[in-house]
C-alpha positions in Angstrom: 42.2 -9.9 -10.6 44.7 -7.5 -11.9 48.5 -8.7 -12.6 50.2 -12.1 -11.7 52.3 -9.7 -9.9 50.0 -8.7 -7.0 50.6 -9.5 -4.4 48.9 -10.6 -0.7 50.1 -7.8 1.7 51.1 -10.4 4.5 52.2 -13.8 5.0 50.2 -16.1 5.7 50.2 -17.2 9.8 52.3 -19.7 10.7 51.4 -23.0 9.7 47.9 -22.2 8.9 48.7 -23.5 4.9 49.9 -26.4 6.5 47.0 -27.1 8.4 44.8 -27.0 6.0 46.5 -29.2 3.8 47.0 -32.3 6.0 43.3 -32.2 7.2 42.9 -32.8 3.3 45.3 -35.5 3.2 47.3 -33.7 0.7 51.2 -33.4 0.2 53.0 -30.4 -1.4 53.0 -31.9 -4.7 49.6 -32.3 -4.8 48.0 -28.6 -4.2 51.4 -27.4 -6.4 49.6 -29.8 -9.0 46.0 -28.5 -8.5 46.8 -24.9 -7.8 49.1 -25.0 -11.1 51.9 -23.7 -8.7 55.4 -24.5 -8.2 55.9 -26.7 -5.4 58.2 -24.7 -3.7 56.1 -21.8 -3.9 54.0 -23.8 -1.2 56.6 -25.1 0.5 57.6 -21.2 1.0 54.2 -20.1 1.9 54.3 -22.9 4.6 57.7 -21.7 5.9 56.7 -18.0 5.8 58.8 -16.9 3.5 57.1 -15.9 0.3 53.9 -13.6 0.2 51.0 -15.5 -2.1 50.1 -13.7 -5.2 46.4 -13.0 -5.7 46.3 -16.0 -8.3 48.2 -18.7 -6.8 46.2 -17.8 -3.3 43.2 -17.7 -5.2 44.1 -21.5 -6.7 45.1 -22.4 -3.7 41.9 -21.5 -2.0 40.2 -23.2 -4.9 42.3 -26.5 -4.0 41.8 -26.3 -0.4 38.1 -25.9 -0.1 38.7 -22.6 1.6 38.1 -18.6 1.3 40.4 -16.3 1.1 39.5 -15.5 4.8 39.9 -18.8 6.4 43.3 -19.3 4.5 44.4 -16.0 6.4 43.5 -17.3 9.6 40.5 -14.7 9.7 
């Protein structure tokens, strides 16, 4: 991966973050924690308002359990 400032070209659908948390049983805070994220980064992501960087949707992918795909929705 190239700069922390790359970023993913899309949001990510609606809710799909979300999703994927709670079947994990996991709050905000948590994946912030484990991603090394802000936690209003992924309360943003879940809104649809931010686009992920590479890294923190790498980590969060990481965290989840998840590719890169499934995280998309793809």
């Amino acid at each position: 991966m190239s700069g922390e400032g790359d970023r993913v070209r899309r949001r990510l659908p609606d809710g799909r973050l979300r999703k994927l948390r709670l079947e994990r049983e996991l709050s905000q805070l948590e994946v912030a924690i484990k991603a090394e994220v802000d936690v209003g980064t992924i309360s943003r992501l879940e809104l649809g308002l931010h686009y992920p960087s590479l890294r923190s949707a790498w980590r969060i992918c990481k965290v989840l359990g998840v590719s890169f795909d499934q995280l998309k929705g793809e």
